[in-house]
Structures are given as C-alpha cells and as structure tokens.
C-alpha positions in Angstrom: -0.5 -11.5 -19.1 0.3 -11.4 -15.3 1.3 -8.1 -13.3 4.6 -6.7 -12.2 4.0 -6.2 -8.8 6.5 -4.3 -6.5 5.7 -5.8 -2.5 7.5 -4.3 0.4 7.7 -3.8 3.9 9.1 -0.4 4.8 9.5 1.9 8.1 7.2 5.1 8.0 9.6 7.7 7.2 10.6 5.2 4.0 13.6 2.7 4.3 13.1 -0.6 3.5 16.4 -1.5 5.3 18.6 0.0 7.3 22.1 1.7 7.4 23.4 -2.3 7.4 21.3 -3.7 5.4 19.3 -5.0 7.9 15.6 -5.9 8.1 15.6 -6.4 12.0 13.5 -3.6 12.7 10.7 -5.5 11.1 10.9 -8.8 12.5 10.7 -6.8 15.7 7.4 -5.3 14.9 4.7 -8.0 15.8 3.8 -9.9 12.7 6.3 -8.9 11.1 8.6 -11.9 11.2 5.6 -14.5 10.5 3.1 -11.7 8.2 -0.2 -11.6 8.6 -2.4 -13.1 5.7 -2.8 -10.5 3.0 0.3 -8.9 3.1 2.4 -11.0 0.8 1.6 -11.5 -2.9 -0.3 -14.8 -2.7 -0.4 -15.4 -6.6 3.5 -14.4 -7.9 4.7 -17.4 -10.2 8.1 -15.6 -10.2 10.4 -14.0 -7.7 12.9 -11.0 -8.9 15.6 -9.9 -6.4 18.8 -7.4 -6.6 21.7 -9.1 -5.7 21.8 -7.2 -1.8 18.4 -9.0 -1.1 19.6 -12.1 -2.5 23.0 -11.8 -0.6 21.2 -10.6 2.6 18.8 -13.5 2.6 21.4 -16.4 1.9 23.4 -14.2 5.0 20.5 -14.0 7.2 19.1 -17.3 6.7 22.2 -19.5 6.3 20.5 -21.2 3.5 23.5 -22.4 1.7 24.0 -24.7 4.8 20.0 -25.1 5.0 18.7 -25.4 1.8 15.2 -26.3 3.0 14.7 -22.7 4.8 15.2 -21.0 1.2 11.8 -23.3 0.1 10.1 -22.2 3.0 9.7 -18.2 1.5 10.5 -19.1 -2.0 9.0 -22.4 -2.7 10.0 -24.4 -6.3 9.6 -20.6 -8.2 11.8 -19.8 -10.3 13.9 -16.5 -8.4 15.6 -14.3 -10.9 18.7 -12.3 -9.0 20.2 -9.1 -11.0 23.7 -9.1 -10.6 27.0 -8.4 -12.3 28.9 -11.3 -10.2 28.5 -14.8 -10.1 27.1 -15.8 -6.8 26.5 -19.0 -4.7 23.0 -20.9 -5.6 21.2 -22.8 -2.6 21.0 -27.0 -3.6 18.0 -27.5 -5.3 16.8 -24.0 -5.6 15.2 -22.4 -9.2 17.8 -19.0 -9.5 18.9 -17.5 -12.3 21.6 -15.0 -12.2 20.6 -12.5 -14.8 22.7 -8.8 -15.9 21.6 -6.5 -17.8 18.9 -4.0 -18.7 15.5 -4.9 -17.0 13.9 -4.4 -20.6 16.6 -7.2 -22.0 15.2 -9.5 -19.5 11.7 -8.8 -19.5 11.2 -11.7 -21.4 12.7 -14.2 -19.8 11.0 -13.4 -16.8 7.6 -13.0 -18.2 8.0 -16.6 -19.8 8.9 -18.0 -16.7 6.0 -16.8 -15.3 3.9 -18.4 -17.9 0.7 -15.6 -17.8 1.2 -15.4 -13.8 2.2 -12.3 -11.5 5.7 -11.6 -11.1 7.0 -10.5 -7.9 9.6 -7.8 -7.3 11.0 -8.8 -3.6 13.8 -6.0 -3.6 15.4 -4.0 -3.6 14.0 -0.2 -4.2 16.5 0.8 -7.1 15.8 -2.2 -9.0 12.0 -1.8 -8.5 12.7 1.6 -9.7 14.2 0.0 -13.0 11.2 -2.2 -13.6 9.2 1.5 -13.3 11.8 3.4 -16.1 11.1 0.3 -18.5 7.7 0.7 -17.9 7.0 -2.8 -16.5 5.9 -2.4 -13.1 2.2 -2.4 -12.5 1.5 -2.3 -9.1 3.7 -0.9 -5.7 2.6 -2.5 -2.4 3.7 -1.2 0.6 3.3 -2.5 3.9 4.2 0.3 6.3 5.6 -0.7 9.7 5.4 1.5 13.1 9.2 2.4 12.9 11.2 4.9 11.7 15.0 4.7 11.0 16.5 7.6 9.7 18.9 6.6 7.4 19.3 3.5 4.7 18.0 1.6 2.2 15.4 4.0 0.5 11.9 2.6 -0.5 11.7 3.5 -4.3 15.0 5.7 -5.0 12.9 7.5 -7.6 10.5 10.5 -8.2 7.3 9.7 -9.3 4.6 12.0 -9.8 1.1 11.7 -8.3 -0.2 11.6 -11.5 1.6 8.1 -12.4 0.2 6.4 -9.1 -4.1 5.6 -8.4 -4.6 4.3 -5.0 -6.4 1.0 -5.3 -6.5 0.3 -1.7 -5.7 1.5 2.2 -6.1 -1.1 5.0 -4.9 -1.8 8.4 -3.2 -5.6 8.6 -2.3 -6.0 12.2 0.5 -3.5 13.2 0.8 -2.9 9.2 -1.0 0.3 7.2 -1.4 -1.7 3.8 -1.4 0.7 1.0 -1.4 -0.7 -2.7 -1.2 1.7 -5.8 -1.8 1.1 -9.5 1.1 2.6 -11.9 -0.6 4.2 -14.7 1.4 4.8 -18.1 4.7 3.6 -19.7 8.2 4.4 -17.8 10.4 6.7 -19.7 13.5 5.4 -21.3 16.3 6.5 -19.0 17.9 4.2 -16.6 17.4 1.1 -18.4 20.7 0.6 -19.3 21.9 1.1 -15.9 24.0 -2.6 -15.2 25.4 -1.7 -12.1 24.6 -4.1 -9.1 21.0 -3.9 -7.9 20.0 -3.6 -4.8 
C-alpha cells in the first residue's frame, strides 16, 4: 500500500498562504515558482486538494480558459477536491468532487491510487483530517526564507513530538527541506467535520 504524504511549501513562521489566500510570497523566493528537483513528491499517483486550493489554482492559473496549464502540475492523475459545493472541472481533467469524512473516502482514494503514494496538496486543515483518521504518513515541508504574519496556518493542529520522527533535514536551493514520519493511528475526533476544506 502506498503512503499518505502531506507536501507543502510554507513561510518560516508557518503559513502556507497568506491573509488572501495567496501563494505570491513563494513564487517570489527564487525557485520557488519553477522547484528545484527534490522538493515535490515525484511518485504520488493521486492528488487530494480542499476546495480553497482547488479554487485558488483554477483562479490563479485561469485553467478553465487553459486547460493545458492544469496538465502541466497535475498531469492525467486523478485529483480528488473536498468540497460541499459543486464546482467548475477543467476540460479533460481527472477531478472528483468528493464530501464527506476523510475516513468515508479513504477508499476511493486509495483505489485510485492503485498501491501508489497519495498526495495531499492543501490545504493545512484538511491535511490535519487525513492526521485525526489516522491516514497520513508522512509531512513534508519545504520552508521558504519569508515570514508573513498572519494566514493560512501550516497544519491547524497540535501534534505532539512524540507522534512525529524526523526522517530527513536538507537544504534545496533557498528551501530548508524537512520531512517527518507520523508514527501511530489519529484519534477519532474531527472526522466527521464536513465543512469546506481548505
């Protein structure tokens, strides 16, 4: 069976967007709009976004208008977007508007991924879901010279040290790359939270 792995950019005090919902500040940092090999998941059969990444990316990108640009990050993998409202799907593209309980669509997902990793793009509190259901196996964080202040927060969560082994600490261009194994099952509460995901 493939891992659950949670991959992020955030600033160093913790935001993985800001006040707007922006991710600006890291495509100003160098490498950050084209990343450096390394600090994306290179074998994720299946993409999971909250509906704010999915929304932000459609936004940013215009990618209803240019379908093509949604297969440059994405590729043919299937994308599964949490979300309580039906939402616009790029031509051509593999998502699957999903509600619900992580835990109630574990198996979907894990199916789709056919024994491959799974990739949790965004946001934090749906990361954080993955965690309570006890599905998430891995956090990567790539931690960007900025700080911000205020927004989205990184894993709106408190996890004890004793849940998280650091595999690995590198230094990827202008990046500090720290990956973490998640040790032991997530506890029940919070998996019936079916408010929109961020």
């Amino acid at each position: 069976m493939g891992r659950i792995v949670y991959d992020t950019a955030t600033s160093l005090d913790g935001w993985i967007a800001d006040e707007r919902h922006s991710l600006d500040w890291l495509f100003a940092v160098d490498g950050g709009e084209q990343p450096e090999e390394g600090l994306l998941p290179a074998d994720a059969a299946v993409l999971v976004e909250g509906s704010s990444t999915y929304e932000w990316l459609l936004r940013t990108e215009d990618v209803l208008e240019h379908p093509e640009r949604w297969r440059a990050f994405h590729g043919d993998r299937p994308t599964f977007v949490f979300t309580t409202r039906d939402l616009p799907v790029p031509a051509g593209a593999d998502v699957r508007l999903v509600r619900g309980p992580v835990a109630d669509v574990l198996p979907r997902i894990r199916e789709a991924a056919a024994g491959r990793d799974v990739w949790v793009v965004g946001g934090g509190d749906l990361a954080a879901q993955f965690l309570e259901a006890g599905a998430l196996d891995e956090i990567a964080v790539s931690v960007a010279p900025v700080t911000l202040g205020s927004g989205a927060p990184l894993l709106p969560r408190r996890v004890e040290s004793s849940r998280l082994r650091l595999r690995s600490a590198t230094a990827v261009g202008q990046f500090a790359r720290l990956v973490y194994s998640v040790e032991g099952s997530g506890q029940a509460d919070g998996q019936g939270d079916d408010a929109e995901q961020r």
